[in-house]
C-alpha positions as CSV (number, residue, x, y, z in Angstrom):
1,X,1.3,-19.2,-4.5
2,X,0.3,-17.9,-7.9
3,X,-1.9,-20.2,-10.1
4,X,-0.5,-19.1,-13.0
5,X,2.9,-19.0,-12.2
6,X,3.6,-22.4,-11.6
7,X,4.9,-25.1,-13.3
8,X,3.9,-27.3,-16.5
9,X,1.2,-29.1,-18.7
10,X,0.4,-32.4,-17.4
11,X,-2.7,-33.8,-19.4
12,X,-5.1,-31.3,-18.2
13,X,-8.6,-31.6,-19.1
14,X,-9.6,-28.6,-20.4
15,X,-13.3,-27.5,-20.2
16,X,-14.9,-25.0,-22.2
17,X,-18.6,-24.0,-20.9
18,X,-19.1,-20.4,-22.0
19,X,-22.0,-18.6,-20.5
20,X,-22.1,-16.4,-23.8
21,X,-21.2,-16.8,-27.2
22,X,-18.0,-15.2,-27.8
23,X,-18.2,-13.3,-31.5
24,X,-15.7,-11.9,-33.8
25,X,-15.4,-8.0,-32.9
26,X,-13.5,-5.2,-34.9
27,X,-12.3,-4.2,-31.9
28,X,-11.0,-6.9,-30.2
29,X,-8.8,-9.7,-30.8
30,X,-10.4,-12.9,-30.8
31,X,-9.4,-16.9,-31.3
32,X,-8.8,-20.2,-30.3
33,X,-5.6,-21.5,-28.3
34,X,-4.5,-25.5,-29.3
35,X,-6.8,-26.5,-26.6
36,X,-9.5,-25.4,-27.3
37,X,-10.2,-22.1,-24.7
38,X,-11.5,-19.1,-26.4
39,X,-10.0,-15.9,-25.7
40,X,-11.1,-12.0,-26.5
41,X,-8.2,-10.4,-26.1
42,X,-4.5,-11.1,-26.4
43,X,-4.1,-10.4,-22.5
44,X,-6.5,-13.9,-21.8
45,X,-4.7,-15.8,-24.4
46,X,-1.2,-15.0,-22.3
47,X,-3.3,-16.2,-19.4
48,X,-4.3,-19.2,-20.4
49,X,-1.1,-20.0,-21.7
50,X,0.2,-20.0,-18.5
51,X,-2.6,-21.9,-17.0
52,X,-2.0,-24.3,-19.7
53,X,2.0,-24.8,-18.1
54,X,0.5,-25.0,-14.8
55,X,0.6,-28.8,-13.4
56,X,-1.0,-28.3,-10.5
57,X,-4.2,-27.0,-12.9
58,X,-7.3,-29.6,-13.2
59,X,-8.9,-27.9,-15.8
60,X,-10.4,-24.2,-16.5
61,X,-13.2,-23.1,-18.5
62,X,-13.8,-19.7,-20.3
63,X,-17.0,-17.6,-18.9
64,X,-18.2,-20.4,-16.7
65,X,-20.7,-18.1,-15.3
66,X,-22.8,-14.8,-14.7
67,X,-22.8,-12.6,-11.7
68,X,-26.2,-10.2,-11.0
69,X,-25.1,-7.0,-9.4
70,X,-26.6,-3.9,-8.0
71,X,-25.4,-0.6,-9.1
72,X,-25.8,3.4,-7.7
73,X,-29.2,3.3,-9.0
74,X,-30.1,0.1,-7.6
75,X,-30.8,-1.0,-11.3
76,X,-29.8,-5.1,-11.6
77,X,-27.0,-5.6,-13.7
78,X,-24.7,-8.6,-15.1
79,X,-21.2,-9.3,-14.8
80,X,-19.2,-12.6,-16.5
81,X,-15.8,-13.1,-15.6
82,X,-13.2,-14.3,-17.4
83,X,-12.2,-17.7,-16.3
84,X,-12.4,-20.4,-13.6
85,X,-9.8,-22.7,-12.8
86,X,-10.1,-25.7,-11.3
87,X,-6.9,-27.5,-9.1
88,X,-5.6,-31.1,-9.1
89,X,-6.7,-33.2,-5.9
90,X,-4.4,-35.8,-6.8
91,X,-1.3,-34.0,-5.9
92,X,-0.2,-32.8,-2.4
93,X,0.5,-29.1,-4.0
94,X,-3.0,-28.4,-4.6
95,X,-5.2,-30.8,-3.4
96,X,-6.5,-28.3,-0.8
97,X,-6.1,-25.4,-3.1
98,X,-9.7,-24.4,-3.8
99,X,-11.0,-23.3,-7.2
100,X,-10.2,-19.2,-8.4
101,X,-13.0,-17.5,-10.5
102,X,-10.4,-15.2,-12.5
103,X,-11.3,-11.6,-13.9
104,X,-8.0,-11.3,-16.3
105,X,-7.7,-7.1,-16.7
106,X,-4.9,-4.7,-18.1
107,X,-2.7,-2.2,-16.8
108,X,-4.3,0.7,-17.5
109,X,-1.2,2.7,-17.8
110,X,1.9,4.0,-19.8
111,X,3.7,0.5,-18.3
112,X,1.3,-1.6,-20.2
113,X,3.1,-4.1,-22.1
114,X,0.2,-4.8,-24.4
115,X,1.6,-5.7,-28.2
116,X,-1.9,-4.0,-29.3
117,X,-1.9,-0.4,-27.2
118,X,-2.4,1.8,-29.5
119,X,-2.9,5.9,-28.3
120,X,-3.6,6.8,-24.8
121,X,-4.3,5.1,-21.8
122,X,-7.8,3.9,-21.5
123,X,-9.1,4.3,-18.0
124,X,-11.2,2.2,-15.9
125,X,-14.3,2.8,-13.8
126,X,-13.3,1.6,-10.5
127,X,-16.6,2.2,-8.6
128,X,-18.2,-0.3,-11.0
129,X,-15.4,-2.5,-11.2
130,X,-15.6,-3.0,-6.8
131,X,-19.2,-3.0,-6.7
132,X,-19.3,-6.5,-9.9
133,X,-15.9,-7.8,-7.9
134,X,-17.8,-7.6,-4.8
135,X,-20.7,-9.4,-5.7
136,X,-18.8,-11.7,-7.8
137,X,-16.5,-12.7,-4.2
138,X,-20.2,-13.2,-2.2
139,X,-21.0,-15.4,-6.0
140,X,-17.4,-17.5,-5.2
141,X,-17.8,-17.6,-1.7
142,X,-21.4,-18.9,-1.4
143,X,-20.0,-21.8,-3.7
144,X,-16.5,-22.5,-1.6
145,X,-14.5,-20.7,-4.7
146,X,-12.0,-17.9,-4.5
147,X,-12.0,-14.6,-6.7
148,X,-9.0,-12.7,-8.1
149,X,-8.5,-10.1,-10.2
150,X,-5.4,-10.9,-12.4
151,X,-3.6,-7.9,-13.9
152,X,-1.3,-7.6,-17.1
153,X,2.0,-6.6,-14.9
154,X,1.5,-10.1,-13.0
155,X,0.9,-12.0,-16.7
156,X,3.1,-10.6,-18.6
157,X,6.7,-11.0,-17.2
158,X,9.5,-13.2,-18.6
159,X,7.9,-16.6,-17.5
160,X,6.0,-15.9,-20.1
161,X,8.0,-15.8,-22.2
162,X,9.7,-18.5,-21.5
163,X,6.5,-20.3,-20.7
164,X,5.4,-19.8,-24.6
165,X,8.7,-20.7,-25.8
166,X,8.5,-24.5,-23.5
167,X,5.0,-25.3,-24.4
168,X,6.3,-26.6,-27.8
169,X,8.6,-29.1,-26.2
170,X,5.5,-30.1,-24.5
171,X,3.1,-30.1,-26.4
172,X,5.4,-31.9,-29.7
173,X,7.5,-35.0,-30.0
174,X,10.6,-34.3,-28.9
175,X,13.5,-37.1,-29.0
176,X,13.6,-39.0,-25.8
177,X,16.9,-41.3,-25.9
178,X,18.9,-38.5,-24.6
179,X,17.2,-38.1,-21.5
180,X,18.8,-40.3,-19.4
181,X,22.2,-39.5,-19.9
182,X,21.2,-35.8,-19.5
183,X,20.0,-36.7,-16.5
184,X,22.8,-38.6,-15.0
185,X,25.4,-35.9,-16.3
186,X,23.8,-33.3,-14.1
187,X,23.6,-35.2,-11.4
188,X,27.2,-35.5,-11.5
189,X,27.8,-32.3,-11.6
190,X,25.0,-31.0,-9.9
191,X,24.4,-27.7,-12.0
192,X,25.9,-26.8,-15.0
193,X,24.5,-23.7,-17.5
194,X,22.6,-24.9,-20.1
195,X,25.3,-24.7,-22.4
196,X,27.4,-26.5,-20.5
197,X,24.5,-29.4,-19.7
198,X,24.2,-29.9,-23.3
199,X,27.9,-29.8,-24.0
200,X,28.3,-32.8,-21.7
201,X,27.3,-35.2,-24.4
202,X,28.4,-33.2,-27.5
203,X,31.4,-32.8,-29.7
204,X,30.2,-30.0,-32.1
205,X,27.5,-27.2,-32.6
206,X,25.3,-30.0,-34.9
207,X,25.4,-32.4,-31.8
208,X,24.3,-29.6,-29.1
209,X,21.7,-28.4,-31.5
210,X,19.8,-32.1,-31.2
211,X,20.3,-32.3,-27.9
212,X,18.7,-28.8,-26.8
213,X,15.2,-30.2,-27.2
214,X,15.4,-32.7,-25.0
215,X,17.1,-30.0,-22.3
216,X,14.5,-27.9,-23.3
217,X,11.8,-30.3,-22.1
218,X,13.4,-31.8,-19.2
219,X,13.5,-28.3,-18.1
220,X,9.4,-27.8,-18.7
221,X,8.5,-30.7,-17.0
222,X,10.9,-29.7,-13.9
223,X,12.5,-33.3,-13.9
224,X,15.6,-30.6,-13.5
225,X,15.3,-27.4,-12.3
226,X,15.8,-23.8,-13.6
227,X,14.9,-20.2,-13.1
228,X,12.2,-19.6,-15.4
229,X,11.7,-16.1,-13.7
230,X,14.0,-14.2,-15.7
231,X,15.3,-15.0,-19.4
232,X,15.9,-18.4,-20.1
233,X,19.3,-18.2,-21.7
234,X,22.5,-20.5,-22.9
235,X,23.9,-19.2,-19.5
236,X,21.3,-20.1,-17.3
237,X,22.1,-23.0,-14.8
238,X,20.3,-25.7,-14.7
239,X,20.4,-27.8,-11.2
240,X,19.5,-31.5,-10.5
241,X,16.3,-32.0,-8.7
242,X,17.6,-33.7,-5.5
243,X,20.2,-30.1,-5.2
244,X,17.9,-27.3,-5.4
């Protein structure tokens, strides 16, 4: 299963314990998600907006720590990654799911999706990058964590997308008196597209547009259930919990 594509916000406890001070840079993009994490590029903020979707996530904290390393010249050297994160015991999902010390990297290619590429390709070295990753696996291991190195084609994707466009209904007041009879119309009928779900209980285009929030967040907090894998659309169906 993929930590980060999972499922939704559910009070997480967010911890930020940086090893270094992250500093504004001309070169980077730098900043602070509603949270609280601290990202240094536009890549972790994507990142930790999924991780901030995910229910099954405890908590995760930005450069939680620093790995020593040996290079060709058997010269000691330093390596932080990017993020830890930290599973809920208290659901069945991921209560045996240990914790995933995260290196967050981009595609260094003409496929990178990146809003900020900007002339050509950088490259990577990857004789440096497997002798850090290496020691930072013997750094997880030793400590009963997992490492993974988490690239921009598994991050950016349209659950993304649609991941940043639920949050709000999260993470906001969104009308709640609808719910129930939402709820009891699509189990009813079992699935119905989204337009269709919302059309149940509406007469006009005024009605449907008060009653999208409330779709919109039953949808994030998978009480129903909908592919969130490709484009979330009027025309994507939306199926009761009980007939998935």
């Amino acid at each position: 299963m993929q930590l980060w594509a999972a499922q939704i916000i559910d009070a997480a406890r967010v911890v930020i314990m940086p090893t270094r001070r992250i500093t504004r840079s001309p070169v980077k993009v730098t900043g602070t998600v509603p949270d609280g994490q601290v990202f240094e590029s536009t890549l972790e903020e994507d990142f930790f907006t999924l991780l901030r979707f995910n229910r099954l996530i405890e908590s995760f904290e930005a450069q939680p720590v620093t790995v020593e390393w040996l290079d060709d010249a058997k010269k000691i050297r330093t390596y932080t990654p990017d993020v830890l994160v930290r599973y809920r015991k208290d659901l069945q999902e991921s209560a045996n799911l240990s914790p995933v010390l995260c290196e967050v990297k981009p595609d260094f290619n003409e496929a990178s999706k990146s809003p900020r590429r900007r002339g050509p390709p950088r490259t990577e070295n990857s004789t440096e990058n497997e002798q850090k990753w290496a020691a930072a696996r013997v750094f997880a291991a030793r400590r009963g964590w997992e490492f993974k190195v988490v690239r921009e084609s598994e991050i950016r994707t349209p659950y993304l997308a649609n991941v940043r466009f639920l949050l709000r209904y999260v993470e906001r007041d969104v009308e709640s008196r609808y719910e129930s009879a939402l709820l009891a119309v699509l189990v009813e009928h079992s699935v119905l597209s989204l337009e269709a779900w919302a059309g149940q209980l509406s007469k006009s285009l005024e009605e449907r547009a008060k009653l999208l929030p409330t779709c919109y967040r039953l949808i994030a907090l998978q009480t129903v259930v909908a592919d969130l894998k490709a484009p979330l659309t009027l025309n994507t169906l939306i199926k009761a919990r009980g007939n998935v």
